[in-house]
C-alpha positions as CSV (number, residue, x, y, z in Angstrom):
1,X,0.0,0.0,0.0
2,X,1.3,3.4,-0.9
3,X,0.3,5.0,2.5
4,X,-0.1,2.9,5.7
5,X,-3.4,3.0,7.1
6,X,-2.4,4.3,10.1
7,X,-2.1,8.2,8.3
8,X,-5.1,7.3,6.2
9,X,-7.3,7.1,9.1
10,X,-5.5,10.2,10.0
11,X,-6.5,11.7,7.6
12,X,-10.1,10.8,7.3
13,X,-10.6,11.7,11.2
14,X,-9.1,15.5,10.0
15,X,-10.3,15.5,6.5
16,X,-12.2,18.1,6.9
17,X,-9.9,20.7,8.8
18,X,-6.7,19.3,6.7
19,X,-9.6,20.3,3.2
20,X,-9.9,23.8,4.5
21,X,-6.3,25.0,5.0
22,X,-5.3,22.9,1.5
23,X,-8.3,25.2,0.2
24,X,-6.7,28.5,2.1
25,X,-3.2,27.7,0.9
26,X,-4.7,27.4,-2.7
27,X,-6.6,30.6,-2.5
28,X,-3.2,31.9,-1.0
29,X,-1.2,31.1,-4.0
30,X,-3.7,32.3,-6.3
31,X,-3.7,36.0,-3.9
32,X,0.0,36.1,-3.5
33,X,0.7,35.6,-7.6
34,X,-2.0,37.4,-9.4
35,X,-0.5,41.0,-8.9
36,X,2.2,40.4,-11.2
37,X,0.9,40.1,-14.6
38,X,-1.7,43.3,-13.9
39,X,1.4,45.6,-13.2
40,X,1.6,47.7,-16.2
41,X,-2.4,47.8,-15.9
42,X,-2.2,49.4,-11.8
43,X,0.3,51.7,-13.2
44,X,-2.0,53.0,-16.2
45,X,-5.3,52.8,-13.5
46,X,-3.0,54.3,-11.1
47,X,-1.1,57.3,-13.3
48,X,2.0,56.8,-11.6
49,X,5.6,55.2,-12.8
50,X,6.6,51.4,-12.6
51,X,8.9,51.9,-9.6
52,X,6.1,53.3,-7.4
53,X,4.1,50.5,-8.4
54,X,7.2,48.2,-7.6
55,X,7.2,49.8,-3.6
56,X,3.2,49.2,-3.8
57,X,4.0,45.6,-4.1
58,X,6.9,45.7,-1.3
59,X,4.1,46.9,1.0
60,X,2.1,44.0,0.2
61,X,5.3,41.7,1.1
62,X,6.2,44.0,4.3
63,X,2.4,43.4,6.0
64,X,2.2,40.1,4.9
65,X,5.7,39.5,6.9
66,X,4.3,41.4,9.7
67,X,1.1,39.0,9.8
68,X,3.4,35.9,9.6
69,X,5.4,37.3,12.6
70,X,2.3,37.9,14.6
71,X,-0.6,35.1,13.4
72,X,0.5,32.8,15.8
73,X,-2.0,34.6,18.7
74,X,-4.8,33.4,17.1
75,X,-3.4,29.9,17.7
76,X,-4.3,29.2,21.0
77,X,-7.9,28.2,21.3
78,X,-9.9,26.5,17.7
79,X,-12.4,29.5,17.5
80,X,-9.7,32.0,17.9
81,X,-7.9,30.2,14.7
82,X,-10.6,29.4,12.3
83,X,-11.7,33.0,12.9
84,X,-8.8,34.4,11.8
85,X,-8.6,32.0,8.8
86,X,-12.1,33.6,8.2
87,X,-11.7,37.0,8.4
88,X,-8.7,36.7,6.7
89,X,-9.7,35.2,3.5
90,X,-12.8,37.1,3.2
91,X,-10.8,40.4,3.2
92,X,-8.9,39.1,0.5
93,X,-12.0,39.0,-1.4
94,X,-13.0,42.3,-0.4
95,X,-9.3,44.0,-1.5
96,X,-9.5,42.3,-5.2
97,X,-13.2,43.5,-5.6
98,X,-12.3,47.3,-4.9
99,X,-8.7,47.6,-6.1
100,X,-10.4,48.8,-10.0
101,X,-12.0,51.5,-7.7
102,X,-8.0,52.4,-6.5
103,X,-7.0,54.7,-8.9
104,X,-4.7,56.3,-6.4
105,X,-1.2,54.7,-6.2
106,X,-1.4,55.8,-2.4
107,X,-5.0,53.9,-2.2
108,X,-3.2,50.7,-4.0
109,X,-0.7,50.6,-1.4
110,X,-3.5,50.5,1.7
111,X,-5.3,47.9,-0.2
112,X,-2.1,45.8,-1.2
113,X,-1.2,46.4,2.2
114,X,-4.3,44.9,4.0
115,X,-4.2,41.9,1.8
116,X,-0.7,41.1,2.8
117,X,-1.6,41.0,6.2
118,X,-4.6,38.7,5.8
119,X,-2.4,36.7,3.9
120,X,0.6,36.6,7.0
121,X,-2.3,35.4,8.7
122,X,-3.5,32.6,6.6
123,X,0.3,31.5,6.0
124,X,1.5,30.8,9.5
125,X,-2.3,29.3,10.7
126,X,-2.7,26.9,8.7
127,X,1.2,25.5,8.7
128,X,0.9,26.0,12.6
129,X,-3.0,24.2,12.4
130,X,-1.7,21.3,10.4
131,X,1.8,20.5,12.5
132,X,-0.7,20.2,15.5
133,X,-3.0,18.3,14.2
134,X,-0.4,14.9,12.6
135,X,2.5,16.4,14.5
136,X,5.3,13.4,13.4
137,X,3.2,12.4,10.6
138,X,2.9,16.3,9.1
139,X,5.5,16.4,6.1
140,X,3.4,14.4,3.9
141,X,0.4,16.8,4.7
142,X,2.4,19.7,4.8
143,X,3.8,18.6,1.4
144,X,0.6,18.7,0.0
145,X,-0.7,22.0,1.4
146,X,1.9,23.9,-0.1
147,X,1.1,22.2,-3.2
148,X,-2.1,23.9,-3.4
149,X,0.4,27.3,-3.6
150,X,1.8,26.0,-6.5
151,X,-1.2,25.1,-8.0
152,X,-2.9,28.7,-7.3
153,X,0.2,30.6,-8.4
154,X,0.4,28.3,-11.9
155,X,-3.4,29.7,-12.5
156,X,-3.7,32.8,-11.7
157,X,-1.6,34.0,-14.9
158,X,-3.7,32.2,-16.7
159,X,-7.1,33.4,-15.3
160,X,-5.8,37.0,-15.6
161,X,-3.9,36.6,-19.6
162,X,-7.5,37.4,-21.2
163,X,-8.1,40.8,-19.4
164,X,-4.6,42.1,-19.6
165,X,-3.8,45.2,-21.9
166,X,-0.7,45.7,-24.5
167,X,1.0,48.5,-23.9
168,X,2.6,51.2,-26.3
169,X,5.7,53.3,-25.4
170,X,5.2,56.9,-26.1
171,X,8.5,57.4,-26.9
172,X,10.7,56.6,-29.9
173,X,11.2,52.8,-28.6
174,X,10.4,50.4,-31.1
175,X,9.2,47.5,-28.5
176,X,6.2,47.6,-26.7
177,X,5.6,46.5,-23.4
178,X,3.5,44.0,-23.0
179,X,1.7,42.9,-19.9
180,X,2.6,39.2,-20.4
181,X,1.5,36.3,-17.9
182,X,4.1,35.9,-15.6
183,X,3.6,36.6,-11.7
184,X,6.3,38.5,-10.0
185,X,6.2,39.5,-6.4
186,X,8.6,42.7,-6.5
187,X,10.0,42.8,-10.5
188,X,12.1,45.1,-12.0
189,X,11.0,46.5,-15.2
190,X,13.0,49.2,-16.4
191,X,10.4,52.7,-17.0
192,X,11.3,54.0,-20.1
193,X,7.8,55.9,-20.2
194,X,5.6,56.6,-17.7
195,X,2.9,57.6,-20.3
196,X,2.2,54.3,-21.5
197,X,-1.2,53.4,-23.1
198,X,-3.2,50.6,-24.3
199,X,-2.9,49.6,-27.7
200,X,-6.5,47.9,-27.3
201,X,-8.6,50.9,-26.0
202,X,-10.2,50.7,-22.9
203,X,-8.5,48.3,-20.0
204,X,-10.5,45.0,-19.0
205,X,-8.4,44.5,-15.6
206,X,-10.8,45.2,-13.8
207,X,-13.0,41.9,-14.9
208,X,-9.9,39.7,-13.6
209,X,-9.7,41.0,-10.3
210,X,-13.7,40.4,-9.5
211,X,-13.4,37.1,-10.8
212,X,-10.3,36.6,-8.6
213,X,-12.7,37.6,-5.8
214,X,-15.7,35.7,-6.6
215,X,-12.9,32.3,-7.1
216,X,-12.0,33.8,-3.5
217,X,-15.4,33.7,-1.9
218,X,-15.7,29.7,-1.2
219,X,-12.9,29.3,0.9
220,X,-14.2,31.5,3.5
221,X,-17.6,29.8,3.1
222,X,-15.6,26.8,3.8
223,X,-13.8,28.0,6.9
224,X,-17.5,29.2,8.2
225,X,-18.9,25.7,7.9
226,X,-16.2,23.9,9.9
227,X,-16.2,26.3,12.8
228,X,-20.6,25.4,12.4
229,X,-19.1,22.0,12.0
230,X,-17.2,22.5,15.0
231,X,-20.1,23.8,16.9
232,X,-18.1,26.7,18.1
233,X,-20.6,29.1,16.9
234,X,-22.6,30.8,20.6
235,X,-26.0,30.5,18.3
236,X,-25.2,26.4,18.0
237,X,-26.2,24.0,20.8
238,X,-23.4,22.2,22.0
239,X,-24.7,19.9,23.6
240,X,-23.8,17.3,21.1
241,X,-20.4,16.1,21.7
242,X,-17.8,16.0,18.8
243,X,-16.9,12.6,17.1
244,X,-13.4,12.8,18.0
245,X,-11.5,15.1,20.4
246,X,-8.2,16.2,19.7
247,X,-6.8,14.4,23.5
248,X,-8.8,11.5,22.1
249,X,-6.8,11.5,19.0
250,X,-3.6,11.8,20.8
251,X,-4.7,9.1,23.1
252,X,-4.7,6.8,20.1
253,X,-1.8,7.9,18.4
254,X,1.2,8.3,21.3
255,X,1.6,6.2,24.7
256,X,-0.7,7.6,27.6
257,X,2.2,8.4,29.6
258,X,3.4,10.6,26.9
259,X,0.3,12.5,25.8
260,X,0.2,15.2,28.9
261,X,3.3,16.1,27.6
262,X,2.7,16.8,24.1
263,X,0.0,18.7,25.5
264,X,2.3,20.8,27.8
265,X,4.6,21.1,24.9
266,X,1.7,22.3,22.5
267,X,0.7,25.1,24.5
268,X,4.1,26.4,24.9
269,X,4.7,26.1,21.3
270,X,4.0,27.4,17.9
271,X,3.2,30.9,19.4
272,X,3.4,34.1,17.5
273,X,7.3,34.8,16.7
274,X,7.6,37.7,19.6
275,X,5.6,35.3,22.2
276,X,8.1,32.6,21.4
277,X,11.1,34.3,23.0
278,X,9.3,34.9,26.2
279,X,7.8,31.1,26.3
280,X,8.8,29.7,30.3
281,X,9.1,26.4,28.8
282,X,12.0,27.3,27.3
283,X,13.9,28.0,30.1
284,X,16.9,25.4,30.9
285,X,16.6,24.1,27.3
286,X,20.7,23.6,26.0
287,X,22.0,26.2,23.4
288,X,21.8,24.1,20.8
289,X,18.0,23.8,20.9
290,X,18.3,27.8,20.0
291,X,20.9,27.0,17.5
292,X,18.7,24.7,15.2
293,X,15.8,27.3,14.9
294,X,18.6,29.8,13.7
295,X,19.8,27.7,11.3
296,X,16.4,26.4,10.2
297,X,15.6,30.0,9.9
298,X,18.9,30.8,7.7
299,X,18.0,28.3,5.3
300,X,14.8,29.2,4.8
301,X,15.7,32.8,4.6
302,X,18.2,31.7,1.6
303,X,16.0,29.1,-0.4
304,X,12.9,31.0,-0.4
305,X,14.9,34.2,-1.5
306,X,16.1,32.3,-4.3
307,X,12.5,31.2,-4.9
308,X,11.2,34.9,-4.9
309,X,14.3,36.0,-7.3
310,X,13.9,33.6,-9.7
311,X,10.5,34.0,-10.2
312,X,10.9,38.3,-9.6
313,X,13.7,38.1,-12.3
314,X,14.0,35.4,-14.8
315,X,11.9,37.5,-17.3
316,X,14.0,40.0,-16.7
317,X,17.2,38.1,-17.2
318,X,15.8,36.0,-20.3
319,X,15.1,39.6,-22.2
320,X,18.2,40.8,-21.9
321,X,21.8,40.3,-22.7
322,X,23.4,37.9,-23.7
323,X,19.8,35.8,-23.8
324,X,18.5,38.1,-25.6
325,X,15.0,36.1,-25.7
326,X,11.8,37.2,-27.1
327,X,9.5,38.5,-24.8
328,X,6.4,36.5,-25.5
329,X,9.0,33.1,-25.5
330,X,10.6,35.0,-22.2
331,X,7.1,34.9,-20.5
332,X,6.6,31.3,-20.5
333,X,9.6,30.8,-18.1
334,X,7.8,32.0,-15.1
335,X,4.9,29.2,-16.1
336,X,7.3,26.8,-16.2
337,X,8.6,27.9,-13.0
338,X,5.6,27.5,-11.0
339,X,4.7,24.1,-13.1
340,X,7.6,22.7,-12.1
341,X,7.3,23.9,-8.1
342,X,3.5,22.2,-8.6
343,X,4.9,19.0,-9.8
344,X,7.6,18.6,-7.5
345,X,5.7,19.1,-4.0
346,X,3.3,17.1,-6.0
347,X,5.8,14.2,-6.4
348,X,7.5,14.9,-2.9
349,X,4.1,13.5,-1.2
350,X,5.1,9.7,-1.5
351,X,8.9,10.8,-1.5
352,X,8.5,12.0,1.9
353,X,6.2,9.6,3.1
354,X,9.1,6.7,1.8
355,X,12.1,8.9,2.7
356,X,13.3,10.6,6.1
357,X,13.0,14.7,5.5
358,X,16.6,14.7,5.9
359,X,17.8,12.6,2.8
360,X,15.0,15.0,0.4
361,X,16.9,18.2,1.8
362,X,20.2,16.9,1.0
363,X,19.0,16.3,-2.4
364,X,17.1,19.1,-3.3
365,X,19.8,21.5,-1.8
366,X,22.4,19.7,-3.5
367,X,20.6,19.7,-6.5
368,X,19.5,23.3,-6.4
369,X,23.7,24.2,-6.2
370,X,23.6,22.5,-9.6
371,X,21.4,23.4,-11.5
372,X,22.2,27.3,-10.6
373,X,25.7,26.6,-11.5
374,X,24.8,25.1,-15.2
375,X,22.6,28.2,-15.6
376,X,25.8,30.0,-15.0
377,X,28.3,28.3,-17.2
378,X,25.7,27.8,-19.8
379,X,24.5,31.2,-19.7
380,X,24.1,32.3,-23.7
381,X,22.0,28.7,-24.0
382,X,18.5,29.4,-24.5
383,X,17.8,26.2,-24.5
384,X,18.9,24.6,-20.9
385,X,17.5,27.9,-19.9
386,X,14.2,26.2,-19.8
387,X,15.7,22.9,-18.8
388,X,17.3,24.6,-16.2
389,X,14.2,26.4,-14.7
390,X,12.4,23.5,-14.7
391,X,14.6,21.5,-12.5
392,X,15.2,24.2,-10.4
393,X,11.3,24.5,-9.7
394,X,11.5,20.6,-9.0
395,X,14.2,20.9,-6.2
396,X,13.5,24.1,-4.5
397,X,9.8,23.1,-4.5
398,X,9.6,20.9,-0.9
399,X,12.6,22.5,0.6
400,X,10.5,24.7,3.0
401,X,7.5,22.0,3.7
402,X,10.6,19.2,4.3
403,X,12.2,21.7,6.3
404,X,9.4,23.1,8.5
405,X,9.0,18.7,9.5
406,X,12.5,17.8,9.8
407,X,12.9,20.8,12.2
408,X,9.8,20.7,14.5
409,X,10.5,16.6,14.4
410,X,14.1,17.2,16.0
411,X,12.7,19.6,18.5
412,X,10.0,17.1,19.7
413,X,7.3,20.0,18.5
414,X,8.2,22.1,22.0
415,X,9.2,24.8,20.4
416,X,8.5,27.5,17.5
417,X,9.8,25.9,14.6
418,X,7.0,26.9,12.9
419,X,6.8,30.7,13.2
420,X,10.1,31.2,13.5
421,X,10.8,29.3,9.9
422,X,7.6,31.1,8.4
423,X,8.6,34.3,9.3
424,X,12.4,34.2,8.3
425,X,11.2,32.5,5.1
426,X,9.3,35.5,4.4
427,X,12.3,37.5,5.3
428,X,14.3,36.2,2.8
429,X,12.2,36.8,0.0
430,X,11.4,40.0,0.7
431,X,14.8,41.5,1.2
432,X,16.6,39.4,-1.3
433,X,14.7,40.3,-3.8
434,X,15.1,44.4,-2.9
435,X,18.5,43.8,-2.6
436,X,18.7,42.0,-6.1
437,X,16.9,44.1,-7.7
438,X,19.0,47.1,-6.9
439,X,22.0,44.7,-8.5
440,X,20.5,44.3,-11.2
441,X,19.7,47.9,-12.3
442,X,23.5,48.4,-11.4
443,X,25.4,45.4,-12.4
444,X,23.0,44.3,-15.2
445,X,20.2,41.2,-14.8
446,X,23.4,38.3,-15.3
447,X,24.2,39.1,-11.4
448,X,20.6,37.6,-10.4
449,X,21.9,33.9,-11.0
450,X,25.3,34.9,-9.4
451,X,23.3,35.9,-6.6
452,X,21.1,32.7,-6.3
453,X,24.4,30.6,-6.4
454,X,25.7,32.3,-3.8
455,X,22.5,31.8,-1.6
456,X,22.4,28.3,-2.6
457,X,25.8,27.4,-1.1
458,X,25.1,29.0,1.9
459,X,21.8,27.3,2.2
460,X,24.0,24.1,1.5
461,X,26.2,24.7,4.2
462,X,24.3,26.2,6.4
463,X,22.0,22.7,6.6
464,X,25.1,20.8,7.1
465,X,25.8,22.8,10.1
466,X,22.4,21.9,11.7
467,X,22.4,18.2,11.5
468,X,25.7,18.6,13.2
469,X,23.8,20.8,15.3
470,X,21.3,18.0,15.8
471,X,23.7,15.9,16.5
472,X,25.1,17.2,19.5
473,X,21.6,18.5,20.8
474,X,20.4,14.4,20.6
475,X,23.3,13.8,22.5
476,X,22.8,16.2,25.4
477,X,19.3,16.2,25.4
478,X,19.6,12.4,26.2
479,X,22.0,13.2,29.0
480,X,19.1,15.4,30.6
481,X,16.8,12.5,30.4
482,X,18.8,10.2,32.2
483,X,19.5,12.6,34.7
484,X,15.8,13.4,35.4
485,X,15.2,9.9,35.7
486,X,17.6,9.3,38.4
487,X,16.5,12.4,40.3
488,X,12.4,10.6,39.8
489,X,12.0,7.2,38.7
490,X,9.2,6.8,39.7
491,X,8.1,9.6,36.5
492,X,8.7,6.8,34.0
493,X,7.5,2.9,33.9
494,X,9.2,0.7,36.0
495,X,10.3,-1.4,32.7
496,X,12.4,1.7,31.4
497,X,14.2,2.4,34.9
498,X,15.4,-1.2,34.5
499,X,16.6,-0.8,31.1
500,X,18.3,2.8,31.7
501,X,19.2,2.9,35.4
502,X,21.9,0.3,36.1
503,X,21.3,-1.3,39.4
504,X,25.0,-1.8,41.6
């Protein structure tokens, strides 16, 4: 059988909550790479120049970094949670229905803004919702949630190509600039006009974002009819009890004598990233425990900078020199991109049920090292270009779900993996691709691979650093054990203290 049926009955026992957050994440990847494409469309609706619309988008990415760092509060009851999930994704339903109606660059940003920070929300509940609920068993879910990213990002250029506008430059350029499917986050598109104009009349945009809303509007119905599901609703009598209760669920999946504790350790955990620093359970914990969420984070904060670059700048890089592209042939990159990210987190959903976390990230980092330094040395080939991206997509695709498991799964889930990794993730891409931009208008768009190469190798060493990290925390980790049990055998089944404790 592909998957035991211990996770299938998992599964079926969650299938509802683990339905909703795939559903979120999907409506998140469809939110999160739809603003691309529309660019040279908010800068005509907007009157303003391409780099104003550029820091319109960085706002988006700065909220949505500041709801990441501070969506884990709504973590700590069920209600609190699926609220949150609620309110968020409704708002992003409300921002794409009145951003036609912004036709103030200053307006944009607020809107932007605001669906940012529902999106920071949506990110870090439902990674946080799902590591709770399968815990040991989470990559293959987690796998598959950010799957649904992929998927939503691979169709929203697709659902906005018919609306979008060509453009004309009013000066004596002989290339237009056409507003061609591929979905950037922060891209760098050099202004040689800021009194563009459609070739085709009158712009349609507007048409793509309220069907992007209306495509938005189930998943909060969704969220609303689990928390009814729930019975967490005041107006709902609750005096029918649940099928299955989440101590219940532990009961049957861990030892008894372990379950108060992954209780304990639950509550202290997977807080917001500032309540995380503060947690008492920390307390007494070795250095090394601290030293595996800083590394996590620094991978993280490299791969999924390369991931924002590559998508931010491979158009950019394909149209110029020495690639020298066409544009329409330049555009399909990006869809390849995200076609291969969807096919690898697709394929890493057996892989990492099969395969420790571990052995995937070697491989993917590894390969990822590769493939950007091909790109490099085969740089005038337009060819592997293609070939290139695709594998690329394919290994960087599960590096953060793989990640975000192998981390909480060496911390025994007592800590913040989760935040901390969401938030630094977001980090990375943020400021990497700020930073690459700016290299790119100086140096020219070759240094964006240079860049990624160099992040890669970092990323590579950096991982190699924690599972020595691991190592070492295993080891004294297991020293504290022993000594507890010692100081209170009678904590632990008399079996154990036979086995551990020497008798002399």
């Amino acid at each position: 059988m592909l998957i035991e049926e211990r996770i299938l009955t998992l599964f079926r026992r969650n299938c509802q909550h683990t339905l909703t957050y795939w559903s979120v994440f999907f409506s998140f990847g469809l939110s999160i790479a739809f603003l691309g494409p529309t660019i040279l469309d908010l800068k005509y609706q907007t009157g303003s120049s391409l780099q104003e619309i550029t820091w319109v988008f960085f706002s988006q990415q700065f909220c949505l970094l500041i709801g990441i760092s501070i969506g884990g509060v709504f973590k700590r009851t069920l209600l609190s949670a699926l609220t949150a999930l609620f309110l968020s994704s409704f708002v992003i339903s409300l921002v794409f229905a009145v951003i036609p109606f912004c036709y103030n660059v200053l307006l944009l940003a607020v809107a932007m803004a605001v669906s940012g920070l529902a999106l920071g929300f949506i990110d870090t509940i439902a990674n946080i919702q799902l590591v709770s609920i399968y815990q040991k068993d989470s990559a293959i879910f987690l796998q598959a949630l950010h799957f649904f990213i992929g998927l939503g990002a691979l169709l929203s250029p697709l659902i906005a190509d018919p609306f979008l506008s060509e453009f004309s430059l009013s000066n004596n350029s002989t290339e237009n600039a056409t507003a061609i499917p591929h979905h950037v986050r922060m891209p760098v598109i050099h202004d040689n006009s800021a009194q563009s104009v459609p070739v085709d009349g009158k712009p349609r945009v507007q048409y793509a974002f309220w069907i992007m809303a209306l495509i938005n509007l189930p998943v909060p119905i969704a969220v609303f009819v689990l928390i009814y599901q729930e019975k967490l609703l005041s107006c709902c009598p609750s005096n029918t009890p649940r099928l299955l209760d989440k101590d219940e669920l532990a009961m049957e999946t861990k030892a008894s004598d372990g379950t108060e504790k992954s209780e304990t350790a639950s509550e202290g955990g997977h807080g917001n990233l500032f309540s995380c620093c503060m947690n008492d359970n920390l307390r007494g914990l070795p250095v090394t425990f601290f030293v595996m969420h800083i590394l996590g984070g620094i991978v993280l904060f490299m791969t999924e900078g390369i991931m924002g670059i590559y998508a931010g700048f491979v158009y950019t890089y394909a149209v110029s020199v020495p690639m020298s592209l066409h544009a329409k042939m330049a555009a399909y990159l990006n869809c390849v991109f995200w076609a291969a990210i969807t096919a690898g987190r697709l394929v890493s959903i057996p892989l990492t049920y099969r395969f420790k976390p571990v052995y995937l990230l070697i491989i993917n980092l590894a390969g990822v090292n590769i493939i950007l330094l091909l790109l490099l040395i085969f740089n005038t080939n337009s060819v592997f270009l293609f070939v290139g991206t695709s594998f690329l997509g394919v290994f960087i695709s599960s590096i953060f779900p793989c990640l975000l498991a192998y981390t909480e799964d060496i911390l025994n889930y007592q800590g913040c993996a989760t935040a901390v990794l969401v938030a630094t993730a977001q980090m990375g891409e943020m400021s990497m691709q700020v930073l690459v931009g700016s290299l790119i208008q100086a140096k020219g768009s070759f240094s964006f691979l240079v860049c990624g190469l160099l992040l890669s190798s970092v990323a590579l060493l950096v991982f190699l650093m924690l599972i020595v990290c691991n190592h070492f925390h295993k080891k004294l980790t297991g020293t504290s054990k022993k000594a507890s049990m010692v100081e209170d055998p009678s904590a632990f089944p008399p079996e154990k203290c036979e086995q551990k404790i020497p008798v002399t």
